[in-house]
FIVEX-812994 format. One record per atom (N, C-alpha, C, CB): x, y, z. Coordinates in steps of 0.001 Angstrom, whole numbers, padded with zeros to 6 digits, always signed. Glycine has a CB too. Example, Ala and Ser with C-alpha at 12.3 -4.5 7.8 and 13.67 -1.06 7.14 Angstrom:
2
+013190-005690+007800 +012300-004500+007800 +013200-003300+007800 +011308-004473+009046 +012850-002250+007080 +013670-001060+007140 +012900+000030+007870 +014084-000598+005725 
***
This chain:
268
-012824+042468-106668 -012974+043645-105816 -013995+043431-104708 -013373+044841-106651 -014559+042561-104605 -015687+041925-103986 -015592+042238-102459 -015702+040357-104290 -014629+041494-101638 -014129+042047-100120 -014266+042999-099960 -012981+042014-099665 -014056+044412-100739 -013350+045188-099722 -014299+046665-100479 -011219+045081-099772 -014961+046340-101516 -015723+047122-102164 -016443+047797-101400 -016369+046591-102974 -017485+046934-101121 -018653+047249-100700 -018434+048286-099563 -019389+046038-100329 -016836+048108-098660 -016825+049032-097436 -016496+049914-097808 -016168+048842-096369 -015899+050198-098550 -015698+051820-099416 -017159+052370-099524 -014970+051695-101294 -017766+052015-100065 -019198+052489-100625 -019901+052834-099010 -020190+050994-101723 -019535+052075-098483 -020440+052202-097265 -019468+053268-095987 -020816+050334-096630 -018492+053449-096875 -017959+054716-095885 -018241+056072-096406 -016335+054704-095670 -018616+055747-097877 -019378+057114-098179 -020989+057164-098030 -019066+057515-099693 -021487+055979-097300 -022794+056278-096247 -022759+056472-095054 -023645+055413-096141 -021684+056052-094240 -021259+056797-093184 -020857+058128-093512 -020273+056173-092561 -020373+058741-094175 -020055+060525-094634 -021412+060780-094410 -019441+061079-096473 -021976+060560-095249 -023305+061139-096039 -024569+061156-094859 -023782+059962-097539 -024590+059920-094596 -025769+060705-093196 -025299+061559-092041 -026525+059511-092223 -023824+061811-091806 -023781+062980-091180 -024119+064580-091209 -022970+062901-091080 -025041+064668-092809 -025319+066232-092910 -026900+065498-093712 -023848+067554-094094 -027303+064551-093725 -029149+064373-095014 -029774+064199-092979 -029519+061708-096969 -030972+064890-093395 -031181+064891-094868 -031154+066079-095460 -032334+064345-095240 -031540+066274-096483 -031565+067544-096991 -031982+068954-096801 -031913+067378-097669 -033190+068543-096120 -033991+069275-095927 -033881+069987-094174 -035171+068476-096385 -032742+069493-093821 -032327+069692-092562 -032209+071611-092086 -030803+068795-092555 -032275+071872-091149 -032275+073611-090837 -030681+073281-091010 -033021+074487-088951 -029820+072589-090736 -028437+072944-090184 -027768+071625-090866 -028297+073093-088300 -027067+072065-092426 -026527+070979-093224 -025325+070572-092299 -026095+071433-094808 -025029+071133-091297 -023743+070928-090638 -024205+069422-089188 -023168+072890-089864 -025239+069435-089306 -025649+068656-088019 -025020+067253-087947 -027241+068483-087948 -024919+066602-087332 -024468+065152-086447 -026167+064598-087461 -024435+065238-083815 -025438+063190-087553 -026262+062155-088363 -027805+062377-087822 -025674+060460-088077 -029141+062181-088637 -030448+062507-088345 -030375+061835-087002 -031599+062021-089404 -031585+062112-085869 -032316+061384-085247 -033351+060935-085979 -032645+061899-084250 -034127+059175-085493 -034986+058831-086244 -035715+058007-084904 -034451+058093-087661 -035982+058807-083826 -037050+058349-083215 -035893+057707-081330 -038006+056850-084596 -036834+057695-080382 -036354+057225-079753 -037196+056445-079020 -035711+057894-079342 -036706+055291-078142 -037060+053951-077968 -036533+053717-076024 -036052+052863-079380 -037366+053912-074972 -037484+053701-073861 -036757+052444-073263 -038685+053748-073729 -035650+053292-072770 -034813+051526-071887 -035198+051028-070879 -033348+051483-071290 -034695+050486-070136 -034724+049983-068917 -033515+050298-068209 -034964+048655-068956 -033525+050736-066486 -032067+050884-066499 -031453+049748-066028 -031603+051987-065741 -029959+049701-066587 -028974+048645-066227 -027762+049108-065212 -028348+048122-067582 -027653+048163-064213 -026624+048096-063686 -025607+047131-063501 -026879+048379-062947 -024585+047230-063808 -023124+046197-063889 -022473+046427-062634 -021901+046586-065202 -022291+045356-061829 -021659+045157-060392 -020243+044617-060908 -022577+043959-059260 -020077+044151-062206 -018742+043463-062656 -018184+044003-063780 -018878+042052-062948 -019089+044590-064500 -018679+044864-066192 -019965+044915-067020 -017669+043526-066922 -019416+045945-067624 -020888+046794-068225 -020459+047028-069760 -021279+048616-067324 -020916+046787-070807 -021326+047060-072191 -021860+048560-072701 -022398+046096-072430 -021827+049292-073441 -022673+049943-073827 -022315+050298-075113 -022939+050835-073039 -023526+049839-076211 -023284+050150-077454 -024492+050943-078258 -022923+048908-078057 -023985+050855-079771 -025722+051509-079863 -026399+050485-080596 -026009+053141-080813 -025802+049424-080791 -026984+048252-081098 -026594+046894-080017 -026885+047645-083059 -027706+046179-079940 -027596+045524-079002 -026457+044079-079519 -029137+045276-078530 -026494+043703-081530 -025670+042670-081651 -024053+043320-080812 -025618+042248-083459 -024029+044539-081074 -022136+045208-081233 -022099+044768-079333 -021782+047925-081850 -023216+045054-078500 -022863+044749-076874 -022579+043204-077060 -024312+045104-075583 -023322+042319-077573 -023221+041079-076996 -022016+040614-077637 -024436+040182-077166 -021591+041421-078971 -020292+040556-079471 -019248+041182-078388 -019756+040851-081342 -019302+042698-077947 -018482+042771-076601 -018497+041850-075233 -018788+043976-076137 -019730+041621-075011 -019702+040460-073231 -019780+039265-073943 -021365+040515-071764 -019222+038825-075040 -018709+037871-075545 -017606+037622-075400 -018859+037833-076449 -016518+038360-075401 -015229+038681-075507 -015142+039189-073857 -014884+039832-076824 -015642+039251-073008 -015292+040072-071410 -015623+038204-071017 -016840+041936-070492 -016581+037649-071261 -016669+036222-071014 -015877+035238-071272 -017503+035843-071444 -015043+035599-072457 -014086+034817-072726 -012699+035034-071738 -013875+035024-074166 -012855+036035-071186 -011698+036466-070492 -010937+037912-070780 -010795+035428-070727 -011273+038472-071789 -010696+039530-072748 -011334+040504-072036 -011007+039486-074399 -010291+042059-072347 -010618+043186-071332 -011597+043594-071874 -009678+044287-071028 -011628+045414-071718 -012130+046394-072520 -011702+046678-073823 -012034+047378-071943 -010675+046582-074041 -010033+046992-075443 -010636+045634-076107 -008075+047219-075517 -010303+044757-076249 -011164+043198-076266 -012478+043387-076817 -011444+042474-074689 -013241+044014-076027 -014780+044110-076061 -015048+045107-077103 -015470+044554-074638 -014517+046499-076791 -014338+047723-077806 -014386+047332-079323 -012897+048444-077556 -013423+046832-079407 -012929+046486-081167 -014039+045451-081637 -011080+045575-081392 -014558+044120-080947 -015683+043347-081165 -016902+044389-081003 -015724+042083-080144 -016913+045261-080276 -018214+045854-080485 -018446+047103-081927 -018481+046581-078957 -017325+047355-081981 -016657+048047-083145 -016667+047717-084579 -015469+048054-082908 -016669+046386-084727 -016485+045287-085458 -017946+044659-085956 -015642+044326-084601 -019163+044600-084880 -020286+044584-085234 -020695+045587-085869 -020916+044364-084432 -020578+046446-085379 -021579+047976-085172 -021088+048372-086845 -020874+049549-083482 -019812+047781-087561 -019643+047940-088763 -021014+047102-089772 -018124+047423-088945 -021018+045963-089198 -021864+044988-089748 -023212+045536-089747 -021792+043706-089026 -024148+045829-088836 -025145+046268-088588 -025188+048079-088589 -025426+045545-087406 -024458+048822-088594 -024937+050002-088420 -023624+050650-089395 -025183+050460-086712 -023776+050498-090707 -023002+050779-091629 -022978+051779-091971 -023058+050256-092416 -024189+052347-091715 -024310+054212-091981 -023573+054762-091088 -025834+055026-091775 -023450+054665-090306 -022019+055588-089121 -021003+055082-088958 -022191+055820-087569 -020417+053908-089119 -019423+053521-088416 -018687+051979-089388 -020107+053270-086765 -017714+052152-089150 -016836+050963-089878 -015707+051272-090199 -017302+050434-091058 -014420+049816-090803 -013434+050039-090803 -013160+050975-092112 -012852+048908-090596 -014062+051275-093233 -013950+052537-093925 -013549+053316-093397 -014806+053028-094360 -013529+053848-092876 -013473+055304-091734 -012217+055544-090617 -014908+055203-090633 -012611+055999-089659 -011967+056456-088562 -012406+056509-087254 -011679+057458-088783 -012145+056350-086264 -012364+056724-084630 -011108+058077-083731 -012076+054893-083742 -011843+057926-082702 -011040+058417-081375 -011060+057443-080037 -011710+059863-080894 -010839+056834-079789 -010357+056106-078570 -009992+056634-076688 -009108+055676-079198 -010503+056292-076272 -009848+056615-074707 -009912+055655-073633 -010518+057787-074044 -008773+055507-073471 -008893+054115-072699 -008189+054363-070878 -007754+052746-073800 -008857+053993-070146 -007907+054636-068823 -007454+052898-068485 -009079+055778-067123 -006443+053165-068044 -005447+051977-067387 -005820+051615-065837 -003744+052540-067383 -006839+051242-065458 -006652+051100-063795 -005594+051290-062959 -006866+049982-063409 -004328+050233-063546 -003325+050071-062559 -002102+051296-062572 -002713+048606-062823 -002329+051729-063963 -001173+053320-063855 -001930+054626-063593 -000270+053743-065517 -003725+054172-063264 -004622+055633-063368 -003978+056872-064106 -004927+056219-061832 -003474+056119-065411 -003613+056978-066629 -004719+057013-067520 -002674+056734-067390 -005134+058018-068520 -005922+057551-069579 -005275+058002-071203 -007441+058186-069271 -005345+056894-071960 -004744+056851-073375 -005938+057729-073592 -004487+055290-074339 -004976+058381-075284 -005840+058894-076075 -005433+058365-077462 -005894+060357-075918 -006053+058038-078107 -005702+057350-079637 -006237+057949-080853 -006233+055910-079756 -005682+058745-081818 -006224+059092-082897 -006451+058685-083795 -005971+059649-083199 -007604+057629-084630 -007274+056987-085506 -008138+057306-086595 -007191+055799-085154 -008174+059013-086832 -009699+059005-087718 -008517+059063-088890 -011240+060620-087542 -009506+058988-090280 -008888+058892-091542 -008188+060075-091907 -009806+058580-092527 -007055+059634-092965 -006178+060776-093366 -006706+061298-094275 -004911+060554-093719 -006392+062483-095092 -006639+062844-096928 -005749+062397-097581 -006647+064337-097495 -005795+061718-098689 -004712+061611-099666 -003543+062657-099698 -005327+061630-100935 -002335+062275-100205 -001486+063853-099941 -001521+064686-101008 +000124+063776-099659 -002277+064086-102351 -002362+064956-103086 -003198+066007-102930 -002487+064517-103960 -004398+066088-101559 -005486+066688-101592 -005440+068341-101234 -006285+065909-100740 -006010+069127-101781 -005319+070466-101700 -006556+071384-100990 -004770+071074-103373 -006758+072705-100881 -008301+073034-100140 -008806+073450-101009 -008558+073995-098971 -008769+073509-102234 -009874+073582-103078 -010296+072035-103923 -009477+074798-104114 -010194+071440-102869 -011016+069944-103744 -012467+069736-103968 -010788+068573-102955 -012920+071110-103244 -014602+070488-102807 -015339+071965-103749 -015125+070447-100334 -014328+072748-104326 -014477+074217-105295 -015139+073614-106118 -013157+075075-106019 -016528+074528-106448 -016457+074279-108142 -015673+075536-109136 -018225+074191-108732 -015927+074948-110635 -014520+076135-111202 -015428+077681-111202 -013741+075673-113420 -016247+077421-110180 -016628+079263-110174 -016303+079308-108642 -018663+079944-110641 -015215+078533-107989 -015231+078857-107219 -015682+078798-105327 -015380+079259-107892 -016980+078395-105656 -017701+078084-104486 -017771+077001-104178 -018756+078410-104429 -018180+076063-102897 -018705+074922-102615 -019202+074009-103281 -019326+075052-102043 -019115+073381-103694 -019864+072058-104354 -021151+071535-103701 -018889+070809-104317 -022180+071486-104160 -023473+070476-102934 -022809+069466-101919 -024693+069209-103939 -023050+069605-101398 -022000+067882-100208 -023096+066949-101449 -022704+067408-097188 -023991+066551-101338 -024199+065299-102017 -023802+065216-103064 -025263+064917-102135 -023210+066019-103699 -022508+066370-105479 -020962+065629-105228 -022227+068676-106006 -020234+066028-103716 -019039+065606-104104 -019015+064244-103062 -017809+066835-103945 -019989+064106-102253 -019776+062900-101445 -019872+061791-102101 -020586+062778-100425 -020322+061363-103437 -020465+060670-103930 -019289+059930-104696 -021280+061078-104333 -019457+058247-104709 -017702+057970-105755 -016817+058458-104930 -017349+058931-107437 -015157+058485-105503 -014253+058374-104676 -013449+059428-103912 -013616+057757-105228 -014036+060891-104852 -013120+062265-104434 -013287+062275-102914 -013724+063891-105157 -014092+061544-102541 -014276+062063-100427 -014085+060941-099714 -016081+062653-099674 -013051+060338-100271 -012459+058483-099856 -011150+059384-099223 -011929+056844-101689 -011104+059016-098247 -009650+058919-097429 -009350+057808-096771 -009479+059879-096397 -007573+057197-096628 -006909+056352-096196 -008016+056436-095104 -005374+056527-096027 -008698+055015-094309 -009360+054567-093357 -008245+054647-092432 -010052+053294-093577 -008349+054982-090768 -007960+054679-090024 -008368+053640-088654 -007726+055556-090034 -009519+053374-089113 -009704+052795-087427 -009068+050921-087798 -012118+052896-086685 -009032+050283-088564 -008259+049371-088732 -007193+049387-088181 -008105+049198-089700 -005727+050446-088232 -004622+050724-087374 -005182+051146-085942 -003712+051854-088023 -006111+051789-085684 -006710+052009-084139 -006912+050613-083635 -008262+052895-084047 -006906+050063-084243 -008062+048471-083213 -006307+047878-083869 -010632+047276-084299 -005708+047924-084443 -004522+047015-084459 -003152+047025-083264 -003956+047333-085848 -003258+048681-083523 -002555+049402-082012 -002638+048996-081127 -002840+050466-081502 -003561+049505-080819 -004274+049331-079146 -004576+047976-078892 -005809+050154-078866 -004925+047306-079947 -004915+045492-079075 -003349+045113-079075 -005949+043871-080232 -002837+045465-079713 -001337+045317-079290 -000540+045831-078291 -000703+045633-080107 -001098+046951-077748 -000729+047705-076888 -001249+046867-075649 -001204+049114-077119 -002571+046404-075321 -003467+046811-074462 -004613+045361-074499 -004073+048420-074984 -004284+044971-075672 -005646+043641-075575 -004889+042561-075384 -006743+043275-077067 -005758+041338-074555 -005487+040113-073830 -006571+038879-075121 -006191+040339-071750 -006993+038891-075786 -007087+038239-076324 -006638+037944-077458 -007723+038231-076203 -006682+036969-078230 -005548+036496-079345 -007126+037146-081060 -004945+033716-079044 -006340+038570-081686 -006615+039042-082161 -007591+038538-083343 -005778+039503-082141 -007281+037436-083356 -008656+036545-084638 -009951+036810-083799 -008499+034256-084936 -009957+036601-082452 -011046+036001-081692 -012029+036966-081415 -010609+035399-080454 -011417+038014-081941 -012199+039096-081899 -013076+039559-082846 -011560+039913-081704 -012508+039112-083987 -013280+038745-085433 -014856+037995-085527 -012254+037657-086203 -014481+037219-084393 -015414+035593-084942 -017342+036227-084790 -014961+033626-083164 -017427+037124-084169 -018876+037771-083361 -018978+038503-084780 -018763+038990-081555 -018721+039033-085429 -018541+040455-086596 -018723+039649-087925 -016690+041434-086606 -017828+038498-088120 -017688+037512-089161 -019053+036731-089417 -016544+036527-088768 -019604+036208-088073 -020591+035345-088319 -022119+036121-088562 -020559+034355-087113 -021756+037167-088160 -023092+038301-088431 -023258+038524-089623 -023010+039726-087877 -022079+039077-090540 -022008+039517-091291 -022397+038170-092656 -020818+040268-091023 -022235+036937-092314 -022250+036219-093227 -023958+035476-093213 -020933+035304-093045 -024012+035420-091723 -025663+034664-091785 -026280+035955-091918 -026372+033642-090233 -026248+036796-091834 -026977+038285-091732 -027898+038586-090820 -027666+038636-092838 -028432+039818-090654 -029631+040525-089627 -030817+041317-090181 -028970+041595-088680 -031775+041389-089534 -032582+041918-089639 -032436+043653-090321 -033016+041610-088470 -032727+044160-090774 -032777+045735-091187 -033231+046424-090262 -033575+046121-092320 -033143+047585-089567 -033292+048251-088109 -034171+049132-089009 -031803+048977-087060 -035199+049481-088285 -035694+051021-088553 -034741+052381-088763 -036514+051371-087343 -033547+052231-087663 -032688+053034-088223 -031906+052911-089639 -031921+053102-087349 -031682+051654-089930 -030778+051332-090810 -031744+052096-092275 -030409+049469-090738 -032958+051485-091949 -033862+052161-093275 -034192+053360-093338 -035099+051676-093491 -034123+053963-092439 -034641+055395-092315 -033456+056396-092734 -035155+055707-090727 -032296+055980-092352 -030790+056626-092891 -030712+056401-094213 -029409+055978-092255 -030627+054980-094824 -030753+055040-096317 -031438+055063-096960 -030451+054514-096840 -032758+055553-096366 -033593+056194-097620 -033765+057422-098062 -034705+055984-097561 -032422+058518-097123 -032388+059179-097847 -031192+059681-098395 -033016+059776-097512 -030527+058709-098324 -029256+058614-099494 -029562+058875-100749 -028616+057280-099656 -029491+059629-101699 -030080+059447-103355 -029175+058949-103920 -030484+060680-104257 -028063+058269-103833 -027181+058198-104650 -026676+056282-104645 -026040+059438-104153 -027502+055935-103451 -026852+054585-102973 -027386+053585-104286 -027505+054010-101192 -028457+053702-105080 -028683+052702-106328 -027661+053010-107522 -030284+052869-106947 -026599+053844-106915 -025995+054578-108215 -024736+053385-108545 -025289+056476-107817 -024732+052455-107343 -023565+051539-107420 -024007+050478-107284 -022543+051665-106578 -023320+049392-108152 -023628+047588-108050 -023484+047504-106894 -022670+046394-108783 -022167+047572-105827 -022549+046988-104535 -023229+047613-103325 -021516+046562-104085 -022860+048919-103466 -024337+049376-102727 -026123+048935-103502 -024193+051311-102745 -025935+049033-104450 -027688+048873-104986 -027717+047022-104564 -028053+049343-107406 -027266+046249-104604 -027104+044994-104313 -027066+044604-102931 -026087+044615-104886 -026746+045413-101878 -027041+045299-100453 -028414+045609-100026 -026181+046132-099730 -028679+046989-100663 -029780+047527-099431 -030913+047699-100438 -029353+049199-098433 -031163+046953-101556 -032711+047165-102931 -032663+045873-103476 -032514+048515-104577 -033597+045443-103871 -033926+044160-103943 -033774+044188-105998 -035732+043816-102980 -034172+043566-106006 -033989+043003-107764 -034588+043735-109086 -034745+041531-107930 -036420+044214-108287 -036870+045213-108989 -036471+046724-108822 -038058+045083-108849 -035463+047037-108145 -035390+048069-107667 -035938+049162-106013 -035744+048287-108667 -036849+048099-105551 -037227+048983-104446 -035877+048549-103356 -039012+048611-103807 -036370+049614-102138 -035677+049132-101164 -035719+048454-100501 -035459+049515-100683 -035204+047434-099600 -035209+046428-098915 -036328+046958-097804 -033744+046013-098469 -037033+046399-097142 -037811+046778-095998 -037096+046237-094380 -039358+046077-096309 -037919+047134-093592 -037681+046840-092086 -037437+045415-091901 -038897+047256-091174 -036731+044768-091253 -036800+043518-091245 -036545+042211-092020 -037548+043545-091061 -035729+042484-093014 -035640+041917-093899 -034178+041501-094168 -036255+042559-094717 -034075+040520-094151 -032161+040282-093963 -031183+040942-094705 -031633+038855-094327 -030362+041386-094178 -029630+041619-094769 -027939+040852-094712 -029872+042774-094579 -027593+040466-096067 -026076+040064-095605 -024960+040209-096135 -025903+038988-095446 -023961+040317-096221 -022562+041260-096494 -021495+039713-096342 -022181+042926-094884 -021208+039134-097525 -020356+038258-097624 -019189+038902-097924 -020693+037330-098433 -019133+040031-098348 -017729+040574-098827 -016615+041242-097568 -018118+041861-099973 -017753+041812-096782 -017322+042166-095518 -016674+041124-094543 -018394+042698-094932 -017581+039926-094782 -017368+039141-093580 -015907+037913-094098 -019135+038273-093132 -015428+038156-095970 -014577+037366-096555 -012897+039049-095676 -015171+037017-098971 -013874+040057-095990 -012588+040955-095552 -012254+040992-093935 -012875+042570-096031 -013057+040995-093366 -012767+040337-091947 -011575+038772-091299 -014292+039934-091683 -012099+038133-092190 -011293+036967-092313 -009835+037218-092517 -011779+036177-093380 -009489+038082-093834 -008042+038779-093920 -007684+039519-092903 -007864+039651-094998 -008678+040306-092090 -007307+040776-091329 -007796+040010-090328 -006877+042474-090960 -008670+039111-089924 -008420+038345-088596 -006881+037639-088844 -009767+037066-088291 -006675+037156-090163 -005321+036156-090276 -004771+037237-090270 -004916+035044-091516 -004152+038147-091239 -003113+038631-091274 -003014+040060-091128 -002647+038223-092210 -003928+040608-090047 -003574+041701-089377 -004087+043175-090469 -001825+041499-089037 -003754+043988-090505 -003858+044994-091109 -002404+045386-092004 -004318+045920-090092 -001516+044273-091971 -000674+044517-093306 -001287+044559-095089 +000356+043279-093208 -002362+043474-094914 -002935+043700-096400 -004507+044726-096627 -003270+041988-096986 -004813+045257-095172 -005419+046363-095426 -004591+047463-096022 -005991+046729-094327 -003395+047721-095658 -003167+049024-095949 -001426+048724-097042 -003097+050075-094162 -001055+047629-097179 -000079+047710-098115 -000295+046290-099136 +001414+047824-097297 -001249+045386-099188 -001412+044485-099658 -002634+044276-101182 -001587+043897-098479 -003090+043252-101074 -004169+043035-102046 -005197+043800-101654 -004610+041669-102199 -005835+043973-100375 -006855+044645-099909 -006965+046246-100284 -006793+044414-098532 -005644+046616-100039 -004949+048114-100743 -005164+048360-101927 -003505+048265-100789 -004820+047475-102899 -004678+047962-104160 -006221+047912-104255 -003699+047123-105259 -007105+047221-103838 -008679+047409-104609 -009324+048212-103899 -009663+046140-104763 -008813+048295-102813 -009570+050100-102094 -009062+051079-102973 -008939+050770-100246 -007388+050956-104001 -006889+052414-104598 -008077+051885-106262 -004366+052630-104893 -008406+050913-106040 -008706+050848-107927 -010359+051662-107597 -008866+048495-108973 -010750+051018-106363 -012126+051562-106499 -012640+052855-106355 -012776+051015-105779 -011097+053330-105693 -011698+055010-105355 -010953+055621-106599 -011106+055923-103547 -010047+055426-107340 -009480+055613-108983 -010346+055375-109863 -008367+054729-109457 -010818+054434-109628 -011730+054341-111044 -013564+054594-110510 -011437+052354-111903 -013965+055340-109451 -015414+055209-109374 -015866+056028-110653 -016053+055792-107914 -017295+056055-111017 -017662+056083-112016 -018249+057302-111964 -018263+055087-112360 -018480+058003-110532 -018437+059300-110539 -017722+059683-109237 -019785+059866-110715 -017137+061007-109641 -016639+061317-108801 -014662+060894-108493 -017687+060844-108010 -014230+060334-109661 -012805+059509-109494 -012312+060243-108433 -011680+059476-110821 -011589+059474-107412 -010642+060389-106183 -009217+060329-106696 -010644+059635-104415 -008017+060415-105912 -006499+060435-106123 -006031+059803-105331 -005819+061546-106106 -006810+058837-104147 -006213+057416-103272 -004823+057217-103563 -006968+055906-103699 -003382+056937-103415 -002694+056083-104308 -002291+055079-102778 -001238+056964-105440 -001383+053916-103455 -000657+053020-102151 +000316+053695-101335 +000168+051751-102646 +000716+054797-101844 +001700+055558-100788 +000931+055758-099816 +002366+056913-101169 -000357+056921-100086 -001448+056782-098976 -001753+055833-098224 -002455+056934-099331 
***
């Protein structure tokens, strides 16, 4: 289960810092702020980047250097920003897309956020008296796992729309993920206040060290499972994300979590 584990787990840390911390006035809010950090301004006379970490830009003007468009750059920057900024964003999950065409001065719109299982009904999040559940009560384990979509978003649209040969887009995301990076102040400041992330082998095995504390600022971090699941769909596309081997251990892990079991199946 090794590949493909760990991004499950880490799409229910992307959920989860969109309403902690706890103690927040407005459980409904957009992921914490944790400080802000003075730029410089940039200007692009040819082609311009903008991400929210600086590896996800350079694996994009990596890919604009190689020759590859925007859509090109997008999905590599997309592709990092999974690696390094796991609390918001990754192929767990979902996006929205907008892409304008220069030469037809149209602009696409692409929907690729995640589905619900079809068994899922509107009282999934009830308790049996009825009311709401805590969000951290049910975000946890697999009941708040839905079919990922942005995998079919970045498969689409480079098919639609991207000029480079779809592995190559991998290679910036792959090699991060395997030599690893530094821990961001953001990265630590989001999961420390997760309460639930030591509750799992491969989350407690990423981001806490052996005795139990948490990893500190600066301190490598690295994701071999991510960067072995990258490899699959650089070769073979998003057929064994969503109907293959990769499938069945995204349905075992959100079936069998140890709290929280969801109703995932492969039809989904």
């Amino acid at each position: 289960m090794q590949p493909i584990v760990s991004r499950i787990f880490s799409l229910l840390l992307g959920v989860s810092a969109l309403t902690l911390p706890a103690h927040a006035a407005d459980m409904r809010a957009p992921e914490p702020a944790t400080g802000f950090t003075a730029k410089k301004v940039a200007i692009g006379h040819k082609q311009m980047v903008s991400a929210a970490n600086p590896y996800a830009s350079e694996a994009a003007r990596t890919m604009l250097r190689k020759g590859g468009n925007a859509i090109d750059a997008a999905i590599a920057a997309q592709l990092a920003l999974n690696v390094v900024e796991p609390q918001s964003s990754g192929i767990g999950g979902g996006a929205f897309l907008l892409y304008y065409d220069a030469k037809t001065r149209k602009v696409h719109v692409y929907d690729g956020r995640e589905t619900a299982p079809a068994s899922a009904r509107e009282d999934r999040f009830l308790g049996a008296d009825g009311k709401p559940r805590d969000f951290n009560d049910v975000v946890r384990g697999g009941l708040a796992v839905a079919t990922p979509g942005l995998p079919m978003l970045m498969w689409q649209t480079h098919k639609l729309h991207g000029k480079l040969p779809w592995a190559e887009l991998f290679v910036p995301a792959t090699a991060l993920a395997e030599r690893g990076f530094p821990i961001s102040e953001r990265m630590r400041s989001v999961a420390e206040k997760i309460p639930y992330l030591n509750m799992f082998p491969e989350t407690r095995a990423l981001y806490f060290r052996e005795d139990g504390s948490m990893k500190r600022v600066g301190e490598t971090l690295v994701n071999p499972a991510l960067a072995a699941t990258f490899r699959a769909m650089a070769t073979h596309g998003v057929e064994d994300f969503y109907r293959g081997e990769t499938a069945r251990k995204i349905v075992e892990a959100v079936r069998n979590a140890p709290v929280n079991p969801g109703d995932l199946t492969m039809d989904d």
